[in-house]
C-alpha positions in Angstrom: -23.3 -12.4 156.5 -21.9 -15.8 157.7 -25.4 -15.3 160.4 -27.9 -15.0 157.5 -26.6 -18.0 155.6 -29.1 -20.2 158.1 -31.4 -19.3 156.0 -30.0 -21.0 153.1 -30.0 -24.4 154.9 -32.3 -25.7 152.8 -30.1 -25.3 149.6 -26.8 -27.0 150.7 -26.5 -29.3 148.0 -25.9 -26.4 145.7 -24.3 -24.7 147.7 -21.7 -27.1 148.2 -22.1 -29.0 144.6 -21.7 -25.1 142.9 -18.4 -24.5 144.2 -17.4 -28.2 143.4 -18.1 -27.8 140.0 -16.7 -24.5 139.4 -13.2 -26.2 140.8 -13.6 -28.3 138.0 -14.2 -25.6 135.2 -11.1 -23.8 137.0 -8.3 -27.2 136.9 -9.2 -27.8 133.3 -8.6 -24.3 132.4 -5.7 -24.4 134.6 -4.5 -27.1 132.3 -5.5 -26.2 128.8 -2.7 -23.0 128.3 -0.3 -26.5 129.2 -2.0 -28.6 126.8 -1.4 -25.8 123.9 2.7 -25.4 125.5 2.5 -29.0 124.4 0.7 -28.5 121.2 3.1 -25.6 120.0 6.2 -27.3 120.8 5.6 -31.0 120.5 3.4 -30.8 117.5 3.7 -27.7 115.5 7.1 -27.1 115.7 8.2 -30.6 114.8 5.1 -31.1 112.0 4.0 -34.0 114.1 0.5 -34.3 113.0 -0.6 -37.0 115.6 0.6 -34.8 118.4 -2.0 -31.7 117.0 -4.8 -34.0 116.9 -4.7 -35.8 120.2 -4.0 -32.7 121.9 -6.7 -30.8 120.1 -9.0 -33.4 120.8 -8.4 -33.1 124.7 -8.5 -29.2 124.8 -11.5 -29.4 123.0 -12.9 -32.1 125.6 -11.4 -30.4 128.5 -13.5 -26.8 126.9 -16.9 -28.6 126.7 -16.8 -30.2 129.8 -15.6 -26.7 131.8 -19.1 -25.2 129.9 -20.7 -27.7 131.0 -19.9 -27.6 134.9 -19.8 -24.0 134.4 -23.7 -23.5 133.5 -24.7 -26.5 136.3 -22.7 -24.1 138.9 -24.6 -21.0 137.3 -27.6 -23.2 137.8 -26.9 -24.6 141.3 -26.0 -20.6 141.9 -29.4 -19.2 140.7 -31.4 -21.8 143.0 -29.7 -20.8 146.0 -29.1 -17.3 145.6 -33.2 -16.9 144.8 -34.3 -19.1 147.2 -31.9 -18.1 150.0 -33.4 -14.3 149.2 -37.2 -15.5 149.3 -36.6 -17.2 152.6 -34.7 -14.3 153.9 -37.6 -12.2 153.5 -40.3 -14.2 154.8 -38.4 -14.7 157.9 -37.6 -10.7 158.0 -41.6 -10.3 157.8 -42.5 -12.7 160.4 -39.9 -10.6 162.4 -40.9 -7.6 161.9 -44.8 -8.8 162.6 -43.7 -9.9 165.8 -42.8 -6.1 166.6 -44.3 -3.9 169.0 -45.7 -0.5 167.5 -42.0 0.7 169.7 -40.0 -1.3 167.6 -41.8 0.0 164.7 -41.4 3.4 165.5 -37.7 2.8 166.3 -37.1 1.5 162.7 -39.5 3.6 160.6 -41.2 2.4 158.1 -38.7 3.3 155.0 -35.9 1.8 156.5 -37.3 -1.1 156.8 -38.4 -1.2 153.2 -34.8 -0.8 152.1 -34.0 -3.7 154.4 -36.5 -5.5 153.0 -35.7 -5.0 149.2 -32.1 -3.5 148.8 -30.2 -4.8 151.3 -32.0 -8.6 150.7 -30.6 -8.0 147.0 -27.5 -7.2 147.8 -26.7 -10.3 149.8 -28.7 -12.5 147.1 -26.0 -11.3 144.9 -23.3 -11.7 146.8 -24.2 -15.8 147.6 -24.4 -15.9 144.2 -21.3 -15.0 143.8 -19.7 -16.9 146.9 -20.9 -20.1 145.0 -19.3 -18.7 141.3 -16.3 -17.0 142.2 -15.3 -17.2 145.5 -13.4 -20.8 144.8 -12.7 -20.0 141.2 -10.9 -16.9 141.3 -8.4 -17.5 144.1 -7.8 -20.7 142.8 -6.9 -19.5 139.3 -4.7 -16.5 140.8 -2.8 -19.4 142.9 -3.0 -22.0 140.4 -1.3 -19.7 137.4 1.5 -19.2 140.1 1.9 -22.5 140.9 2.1 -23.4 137.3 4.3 -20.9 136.4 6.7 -22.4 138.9 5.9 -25.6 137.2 6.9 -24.2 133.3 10.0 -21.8 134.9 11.1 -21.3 139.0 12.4 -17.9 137.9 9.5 -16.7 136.2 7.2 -18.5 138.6 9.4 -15.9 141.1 7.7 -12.6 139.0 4.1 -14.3 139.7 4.9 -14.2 143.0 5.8 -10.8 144.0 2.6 -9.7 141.6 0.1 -10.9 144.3 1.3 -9.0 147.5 1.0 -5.7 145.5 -2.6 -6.7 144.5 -3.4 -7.4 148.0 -1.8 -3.9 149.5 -3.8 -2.2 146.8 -7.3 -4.2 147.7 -6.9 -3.7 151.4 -6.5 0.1 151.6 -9.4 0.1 148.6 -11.4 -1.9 150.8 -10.6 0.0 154.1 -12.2 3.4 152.2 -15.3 1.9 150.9 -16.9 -0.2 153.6 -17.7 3.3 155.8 -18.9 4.4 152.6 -21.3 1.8 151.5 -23.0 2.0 155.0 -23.3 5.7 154.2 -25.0 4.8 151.0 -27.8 2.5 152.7 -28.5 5.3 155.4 -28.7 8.2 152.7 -31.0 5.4 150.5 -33.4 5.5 153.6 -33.7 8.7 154.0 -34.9 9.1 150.5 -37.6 6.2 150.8 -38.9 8.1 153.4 -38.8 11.7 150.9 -40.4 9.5 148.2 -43.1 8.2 150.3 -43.5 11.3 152.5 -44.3 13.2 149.0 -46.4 10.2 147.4 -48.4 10.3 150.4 -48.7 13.9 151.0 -49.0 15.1 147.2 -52.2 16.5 147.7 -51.4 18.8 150.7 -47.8 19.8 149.0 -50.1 21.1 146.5 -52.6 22.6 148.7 -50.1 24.2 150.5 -48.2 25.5 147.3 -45.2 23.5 148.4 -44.1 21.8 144.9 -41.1 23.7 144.3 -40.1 23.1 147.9 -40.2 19.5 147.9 -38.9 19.6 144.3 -35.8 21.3 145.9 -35.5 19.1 149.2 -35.6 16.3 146.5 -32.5 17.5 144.5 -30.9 18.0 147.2 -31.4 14.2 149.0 -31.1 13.0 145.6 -27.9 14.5 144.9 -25.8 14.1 148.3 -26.8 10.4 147.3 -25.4 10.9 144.2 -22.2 12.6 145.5 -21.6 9.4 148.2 -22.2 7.2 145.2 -20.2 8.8 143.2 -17.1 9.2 145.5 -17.3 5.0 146.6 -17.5 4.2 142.7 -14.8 5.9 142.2 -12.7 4.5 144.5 -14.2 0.9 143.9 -13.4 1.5 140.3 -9.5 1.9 140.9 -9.5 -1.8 141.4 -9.4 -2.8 137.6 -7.3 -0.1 136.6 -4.6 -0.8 139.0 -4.8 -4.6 138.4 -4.5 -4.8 134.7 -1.4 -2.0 135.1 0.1 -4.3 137.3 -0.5 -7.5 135.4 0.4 -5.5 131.5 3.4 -4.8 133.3 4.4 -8.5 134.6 3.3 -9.5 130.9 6.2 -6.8 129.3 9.1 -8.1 132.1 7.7 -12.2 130.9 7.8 -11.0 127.5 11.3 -9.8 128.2 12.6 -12.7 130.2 10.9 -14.7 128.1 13.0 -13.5 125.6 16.1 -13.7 126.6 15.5 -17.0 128.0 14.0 -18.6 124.4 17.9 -17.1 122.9 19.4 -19.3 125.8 17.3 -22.0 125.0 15.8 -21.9 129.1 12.3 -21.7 127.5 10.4 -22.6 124.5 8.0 -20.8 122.5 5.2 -23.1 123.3 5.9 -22.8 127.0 6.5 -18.6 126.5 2.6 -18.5 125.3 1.4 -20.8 127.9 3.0 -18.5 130.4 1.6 -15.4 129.1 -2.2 -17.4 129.1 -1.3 -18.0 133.0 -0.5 -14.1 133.1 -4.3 -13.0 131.8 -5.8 -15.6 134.0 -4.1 -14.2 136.9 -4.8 -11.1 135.5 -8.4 -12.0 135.1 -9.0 -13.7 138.0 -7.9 -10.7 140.2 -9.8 -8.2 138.4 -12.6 -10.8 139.4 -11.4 -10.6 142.8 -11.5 -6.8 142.9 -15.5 -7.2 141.8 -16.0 -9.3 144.9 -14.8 -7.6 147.0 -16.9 -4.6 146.3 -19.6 -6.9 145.9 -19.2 -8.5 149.3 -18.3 -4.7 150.7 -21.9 -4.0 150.1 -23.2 -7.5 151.0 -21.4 -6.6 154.5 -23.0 -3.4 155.1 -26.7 -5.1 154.2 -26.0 -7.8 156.4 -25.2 -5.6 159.0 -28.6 -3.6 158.7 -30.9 -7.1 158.4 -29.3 -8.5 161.6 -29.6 -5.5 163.1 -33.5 -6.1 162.4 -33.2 -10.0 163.7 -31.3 -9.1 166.9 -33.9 -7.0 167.6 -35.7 -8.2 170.9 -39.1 -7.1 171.4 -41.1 -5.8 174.0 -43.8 -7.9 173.7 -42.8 -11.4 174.6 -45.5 -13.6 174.4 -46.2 -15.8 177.8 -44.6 -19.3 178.0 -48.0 -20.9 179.3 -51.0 -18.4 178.1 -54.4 -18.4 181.0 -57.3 -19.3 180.5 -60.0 -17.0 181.6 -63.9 -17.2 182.1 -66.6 -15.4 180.2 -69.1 -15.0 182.7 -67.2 -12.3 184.1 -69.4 -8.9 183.9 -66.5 -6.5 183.1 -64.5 -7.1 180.2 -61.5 -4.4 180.4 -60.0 -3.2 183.7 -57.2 -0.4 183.9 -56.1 -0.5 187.3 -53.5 2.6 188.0 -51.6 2.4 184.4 -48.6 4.6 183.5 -47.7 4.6 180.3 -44.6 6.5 178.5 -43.8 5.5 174.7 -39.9 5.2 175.1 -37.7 5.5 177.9 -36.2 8.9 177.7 -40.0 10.6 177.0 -42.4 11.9 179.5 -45.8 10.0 180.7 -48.2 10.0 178.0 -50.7 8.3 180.7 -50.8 8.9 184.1 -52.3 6.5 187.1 -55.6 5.8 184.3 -58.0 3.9 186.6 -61.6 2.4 185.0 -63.6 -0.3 184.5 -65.9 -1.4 181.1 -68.4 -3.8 181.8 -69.2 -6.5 179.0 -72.2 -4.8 176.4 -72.1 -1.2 177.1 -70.3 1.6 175.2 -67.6 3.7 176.8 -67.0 7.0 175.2 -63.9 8.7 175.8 -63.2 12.3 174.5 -60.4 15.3 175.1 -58.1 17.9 173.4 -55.7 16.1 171.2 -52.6 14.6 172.6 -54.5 14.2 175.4 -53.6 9.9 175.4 -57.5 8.7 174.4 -55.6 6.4 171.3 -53.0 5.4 174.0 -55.7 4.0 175.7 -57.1 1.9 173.1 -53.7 0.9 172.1 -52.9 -0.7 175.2 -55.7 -2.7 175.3 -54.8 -5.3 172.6 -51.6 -5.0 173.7 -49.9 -2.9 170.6 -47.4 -1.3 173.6 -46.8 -2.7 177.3 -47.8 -0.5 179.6 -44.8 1.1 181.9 -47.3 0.4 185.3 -49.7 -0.4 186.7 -52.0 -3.3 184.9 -54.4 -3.6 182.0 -56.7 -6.6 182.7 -59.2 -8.3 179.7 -62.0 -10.4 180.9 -60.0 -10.3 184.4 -56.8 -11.5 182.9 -53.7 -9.2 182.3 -53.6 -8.5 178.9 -49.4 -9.6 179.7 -51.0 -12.7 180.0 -52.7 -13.7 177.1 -51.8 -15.2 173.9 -51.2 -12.1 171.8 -53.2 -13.6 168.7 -56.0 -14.9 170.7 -56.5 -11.3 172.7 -56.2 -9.6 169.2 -58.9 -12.1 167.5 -61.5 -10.8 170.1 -60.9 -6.7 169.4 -61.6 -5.3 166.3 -60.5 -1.9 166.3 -60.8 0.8 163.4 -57.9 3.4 163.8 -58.4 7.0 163.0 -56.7 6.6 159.6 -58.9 4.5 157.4 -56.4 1.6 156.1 -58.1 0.2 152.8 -56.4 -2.9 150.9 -56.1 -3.3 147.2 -58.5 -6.0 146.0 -62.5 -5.8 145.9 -65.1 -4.8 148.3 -65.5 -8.6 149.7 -62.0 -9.6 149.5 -61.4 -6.0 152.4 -64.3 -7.2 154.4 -62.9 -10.7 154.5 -60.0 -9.0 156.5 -62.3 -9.5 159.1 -63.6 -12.9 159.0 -61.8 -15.1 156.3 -65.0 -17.6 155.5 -67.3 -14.8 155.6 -70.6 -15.1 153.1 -71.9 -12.5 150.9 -74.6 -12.2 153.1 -72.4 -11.7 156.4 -70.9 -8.9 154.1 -74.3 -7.3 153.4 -75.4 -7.3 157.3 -72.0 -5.8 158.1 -72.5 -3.3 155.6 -75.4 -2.3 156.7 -74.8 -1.8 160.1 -71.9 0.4 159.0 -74.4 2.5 156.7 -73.0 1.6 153.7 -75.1 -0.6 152.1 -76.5 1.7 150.3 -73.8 3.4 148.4 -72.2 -0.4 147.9 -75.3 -1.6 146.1 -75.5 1.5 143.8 -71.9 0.5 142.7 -72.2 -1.4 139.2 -70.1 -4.6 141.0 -71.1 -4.4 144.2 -69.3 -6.6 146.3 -66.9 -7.4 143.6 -66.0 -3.7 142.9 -62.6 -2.9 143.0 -60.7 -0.9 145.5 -57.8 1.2 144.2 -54.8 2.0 146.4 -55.1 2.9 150.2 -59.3 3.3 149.0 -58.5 6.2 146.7 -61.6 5.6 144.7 -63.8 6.5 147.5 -64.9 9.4 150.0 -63.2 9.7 153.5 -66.4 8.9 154.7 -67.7 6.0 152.3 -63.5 4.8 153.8 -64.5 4.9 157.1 -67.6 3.4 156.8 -66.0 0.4 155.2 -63.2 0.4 157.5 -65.8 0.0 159.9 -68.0 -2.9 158.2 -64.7 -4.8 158.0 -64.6 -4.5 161.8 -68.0 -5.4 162.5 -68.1 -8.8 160.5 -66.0 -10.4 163.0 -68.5 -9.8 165.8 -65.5 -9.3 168.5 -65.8 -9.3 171.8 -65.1 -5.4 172.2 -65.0 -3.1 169.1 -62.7 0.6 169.5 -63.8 3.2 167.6 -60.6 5.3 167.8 -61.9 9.1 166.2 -63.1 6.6 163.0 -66.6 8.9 162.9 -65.1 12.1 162.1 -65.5 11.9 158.5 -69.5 11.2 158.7 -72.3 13.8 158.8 -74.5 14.3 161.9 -77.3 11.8 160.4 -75.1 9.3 159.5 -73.1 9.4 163.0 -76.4 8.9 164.8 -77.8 6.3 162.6 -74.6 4.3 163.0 -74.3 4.3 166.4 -78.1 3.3 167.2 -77.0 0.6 164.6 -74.5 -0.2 166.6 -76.7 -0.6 170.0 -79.4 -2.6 168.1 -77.8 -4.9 165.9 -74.2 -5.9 167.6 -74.4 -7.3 170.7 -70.7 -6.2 172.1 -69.1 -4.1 173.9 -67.8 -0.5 171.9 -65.6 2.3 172.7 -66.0 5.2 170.9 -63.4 7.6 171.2 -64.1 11.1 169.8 -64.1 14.7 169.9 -67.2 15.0 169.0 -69.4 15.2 172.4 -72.7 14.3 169.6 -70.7 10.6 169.1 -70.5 9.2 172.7 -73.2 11.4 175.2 -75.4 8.1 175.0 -72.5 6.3 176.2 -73.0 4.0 179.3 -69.5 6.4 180.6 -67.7 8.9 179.3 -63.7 9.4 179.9 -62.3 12.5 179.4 -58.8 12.8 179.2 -55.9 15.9 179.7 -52.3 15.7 178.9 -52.6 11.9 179.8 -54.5 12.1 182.9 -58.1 11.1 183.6 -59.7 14.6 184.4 -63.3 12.9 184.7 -65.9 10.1 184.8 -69.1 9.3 184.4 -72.5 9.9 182.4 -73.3 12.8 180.0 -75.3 14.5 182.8 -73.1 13.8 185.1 -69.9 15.3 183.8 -72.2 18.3 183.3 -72.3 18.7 186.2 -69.0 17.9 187.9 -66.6 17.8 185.6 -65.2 21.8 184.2 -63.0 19.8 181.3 -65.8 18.2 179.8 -68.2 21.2 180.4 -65.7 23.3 178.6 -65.7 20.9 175.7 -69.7 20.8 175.4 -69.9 24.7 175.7 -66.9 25.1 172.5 -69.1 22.5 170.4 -72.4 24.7 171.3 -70.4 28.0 170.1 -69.3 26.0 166.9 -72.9 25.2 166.1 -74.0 28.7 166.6 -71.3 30.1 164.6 -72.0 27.9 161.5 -76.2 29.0 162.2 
């Protein structure tokens, strides 16, 4: 944790100020169970009425000023703790942000989740607690010894051998329950990923009459998370116990001693409370220890998990000088012999892909699935590195570009259409941030959605429900694709983002596309209808490029693509 408290820089003054004041609260209760030794014996016992007063006035001081340190620590805590969380997590987003879709993958996106929301709580608490406790608990536990040395040597001694057995007990406690906490995080991912994986999927679980399935897999997650839970609770839960036997039974030998010792006249009664007050603070304070250190057991294990995120190096470094490159170059993306393989152990998932796309002309690229045509497009704004070979934008490595400027000139619309939360306009302003209503409108009817956006009662302004859940796959797609056109990029990927759209509205979005965008498109789809008026077609096999060239020409030379064509004409006669 001791890495992640850089984050916290910003909030030094409380967190050195806290601990200061909680010192304070800690010597003046240190010194009132003394004042009321003194109150009992000098006072009481000998009527002296003076004596009660003055010393009743100074506990009563010493009280109000502990409250009062005590809240500005709670206060100085809060601050810290909160703030200290909230810049945690900004920096864990920018991190994550910087990943490659590798990294990404490597992670998952439910792990990271917990990360982001657990694990950050856990070690809000525990700086909380580090400004609280951390000083005031030791100190009271040390301070009641050292005090009851002060009042009695030989009691002071049965302080003394208290704390060691304390200790013994908190190490082997501690020894069982970090393994156990880290279990506890990993079994906590796996059910994000159950919960989302069924939140997600709820409509093909039903489809697929899979609710009492996933009902089960659920219980069972749910309950081996329960069961590691259960056994680190009860362990961590010994801690108090174990204490306050210990300490009950230091407070019947100083009752006893005590005893004897008030017959002999080694102690007074006064001096006999006092000491027992020393006893629950000690007491108290190490029950307060025993929360910490489960506290910080768990704070441990989070910390571990974040900087495992932050010591994360990705893949995709950006270049320490970026290039500049000309736009009066005539081709605009340039795969020149490109191997590509999404981790180290796995097979090539492209293999020696050679091409060139010239600025303003569309490039269709089409194939059986898994056959590497969203690789492609993938590599291009440089979402992975490619493993060989070179993938050249405007006749500059992609490697050497600044990663946001390559990515401000592609718009791409994946084959899952991603809709935010928030209103038609505020989605389309994904795309251009300053964009007018009337940028909007063009965009939207390029996309061919105009029409179905104007018969909505608040048009722009209507609102979009989660992940677009108000609206057709195809009226999703459409507005997936509106959100890409508004930014006017340089090259636009259609990566299988047509599928969803009827024959008529395919065609009358692509000659859309040819007459009112002046850029350069791939189209990638299975559909041969979507691209055969492309400039060149790709098609693609189990990551190799099987052919190239023109709708007529792969007819003629290529047997992959003439395979593809004649399966599509069987479809059509079939549904006929």
């Amino acid at each position: 944790m001791i890495k992640l408290l850089r984050f916290a820089k910003n909030y030094r003054k409380q967190i050195i100020l806290g601990p200061v004041f909680k010192f304070l609260e800690a010597v003046f209760e240190l010194v009132l169970p003394l004042l009321m030794a003194r109150l009992v014996d000098n006072g009481i016992q000998l009527g002296d009425r003076a004596t009660v007063i003055k010393i009743s006035l100074w506990m009563v001081v010493m009280s109000v000023l502990g409250l009062i340190f005590a809240i500005i620590c709670q206060y100085y805590a809060s601050v810290a703790s909160q703030g200290f969380g909230t810049e945690l997590r900004n920096q864990l987003m920018k991190k994550i942000n910087t990943f490659s879709h590798s990294e990404l993958n490597q992670f998952g996106t439910d792990t990271l989740i917990t990360r982001m929301t657990n694990d950050i709580n856990q070690l809000q608490l525990a700086l909380a607690m580090l400004i609280r406790l951390v000083i005031r608990a030791p100190f009271l536990s040390i301070g009641s010894v050292i005090m009851a040395f002060y009042i009695n040597w030989q009691i002071g001694l049965l302080f003394l051998i208290l704390l060691p057995l304390f200790c013994i007990i908190l190490y082997f406690i501690i020894k069982k329950t970090v393994p156990l906490y880290k279990t506890v995080q990993k079994k906590l991912d796996s059910l994000n990923e159950l919960v989302n994986q069924n939140l997600s999927g709820v409509r093909v679980i039903r489809a697929f009459a899979r609710t009492k399935t996933e009902t089960k897999q659920f219980d069972a997650t749910t309950d081996e998370l329960s069961d590691v839970y259960v056994r680190v609770t009860n362990i961590s839960a010994l801690l108090s116990p174990l204490t306050t036997l210990i300490m009950n039974a230091g407070i019947i030998l100083l009752l006893y001693i005590g005893g004897i010792k008030i017959n002999v006249g080694g102690l007074q009664q006064g001096e006999v409370l006092a000491l027992i007050n020393y006893m629950n603070q000690m007491l108290l304070a190490l029950i307060i220890v025993s929360n910490l250190v489960v506290i910080f057991t768990r704070a441990a294990a989070s910390a571990s998990r974040v900087n495992e995120v932050f010591d994360t190096q990705t893949l995709l470094n950006e270049p320490k000088s970026p290039r500049q490159t000309s736009s009066q170059v005539p081709v605009l993306v340039d795969f020149s012999h490109v191997d590509f393989r999404y981790t180290e152990e796995s097979g090539l998932s492209l293999e020696d892909i050679t091409f060139q796309l010239r600025k303003k002309t569309i490039l269709g690229i089409t194939g059986p699935t898994g056959s590497g045509k969203t690789t492609i497009a993938q590599l291009i704004p440089r979402f992975y590195d490619v493993s060989d070979g070179i993938v050249s934008f405007n006749h500059l490595d992609v490697r050497d570009w600044s990663i946001k400027e390559l990515r401000s000139k592609i718009s791409m619309v994946p084959q899952t259409a991603v809709l935010f939360s928030g209103t038609i306009r505020e989605n389309l302003q994904w795309g251009k941030q300053d964009a007018t209503d009337e940028e909007c409108w063009t965009a939207l009817e390029t996309a061919q959605c105009k029409e179905f956006v104007t018969s909505l009662p608040d048009q722009l302004d209507t609102m979009i429900l989660e992940n677009g859940k108000n609206f057709s796959g195809g009226q999703k797609q459409r507005l997936t694709i509106a959100r890409a056109l508004i930014a006017k990029p340089e090259l636009l990927i259609l990566d299988d983002s047509l599928s969803a759209l009827d024959y008529q509205t395919d065609l009358d979005l692509r000659n859309a596309l040819q007459k009112d965008l002046h850029t350069t498109v791939i189209i990638i789809s299975q559909r041969i209808r979507s691209i055969q008026q492309a400039h060149q077609i790709l098609v693609m096999d189990s990551g190799k490029l099987v052919g190239k060239g023109t709708h007529e020409e792969l007819l003629q030379t290529s047997v992959a693509y003439q395979e593809i064509v004649q399966s599509q004409e069987e479809d059509k006669q079939h549904e006929s």
